[in-house]
N, C-alpha and C positions, 0 to 999 in steps of 0.2 A: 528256885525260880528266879530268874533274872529278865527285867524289861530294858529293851534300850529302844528310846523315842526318838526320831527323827522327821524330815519334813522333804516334801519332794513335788514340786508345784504346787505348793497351797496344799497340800495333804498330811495330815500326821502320820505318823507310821509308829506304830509300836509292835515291837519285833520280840516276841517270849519266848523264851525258853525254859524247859524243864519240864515240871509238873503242876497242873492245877488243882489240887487239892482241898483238904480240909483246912490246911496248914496256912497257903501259899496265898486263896481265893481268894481272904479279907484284905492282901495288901493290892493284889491285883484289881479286885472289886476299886480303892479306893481310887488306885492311880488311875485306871478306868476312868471311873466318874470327875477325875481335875482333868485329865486330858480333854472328854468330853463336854467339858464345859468351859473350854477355852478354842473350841475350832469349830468351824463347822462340816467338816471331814472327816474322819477318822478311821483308819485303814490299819487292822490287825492281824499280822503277820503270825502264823502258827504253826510254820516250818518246823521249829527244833523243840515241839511242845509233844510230847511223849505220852500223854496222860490226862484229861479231864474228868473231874469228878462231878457229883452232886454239887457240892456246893462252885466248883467253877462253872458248871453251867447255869446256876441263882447270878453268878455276877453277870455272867455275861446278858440273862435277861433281865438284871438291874441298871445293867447298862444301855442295853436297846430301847427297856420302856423311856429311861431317862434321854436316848438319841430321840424319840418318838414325837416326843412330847416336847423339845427342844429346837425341832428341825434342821439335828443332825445326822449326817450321813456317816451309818456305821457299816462296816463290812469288813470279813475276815479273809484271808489268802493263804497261800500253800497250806492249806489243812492236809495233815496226814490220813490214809485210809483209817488209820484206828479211830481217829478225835473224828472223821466223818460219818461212821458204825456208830459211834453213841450218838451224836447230832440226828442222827435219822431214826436210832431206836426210840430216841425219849422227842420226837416230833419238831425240834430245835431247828431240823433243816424249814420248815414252814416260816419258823418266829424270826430267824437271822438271816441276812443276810451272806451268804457264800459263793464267795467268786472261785 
């Protein structure tokens, strides 16, 4: 997995790639929550992301409760049809944010 951050009117952008796994989710989890605690925007890119597992979708709601609770703005873009089938099967389309 590979993140690359960037900013675009006041907006963060974090752009992933690969897979969110067992493996990958605790660094992603981490960089998640310093991103999100330094903006109050945050816009994640999941174009080139192939794959979310259990444990990437724990980050991803470790990271919303943490936008929640914080008053910031999270929300994901180009999700592929596959990573949007798990999103809807385990109810994650309700909890996050997708554009």
């Amino acid at each position: 997995m590979q993140i690359q951050v960037t900013e675009e009117n006041g907006t963060r952008i974090l752009a992933v790639e690969g897979r969110i796994d067992t493996v990958t989710a605790p660094d992603f989890e981490q960089k998640l929550l310093a991103e999100l605690a330094s903006v109050r925007n945050l816009r994640i890119d999941l174009e080139k992301v192939v794959y979310v597992s259990s444990a990437g979708l724990r980050a991803f709601l470790t990271g919303q409760k943490y936008a929640n609770k914080n008053g910031v703005e999270m929300s994901l873009f180009h999700v592929s049809d596959t990573v949007i089938e798990v999103l809807e099967m385990t109810g994650f389309m309700d909890i996050l944010t997708v554009e």
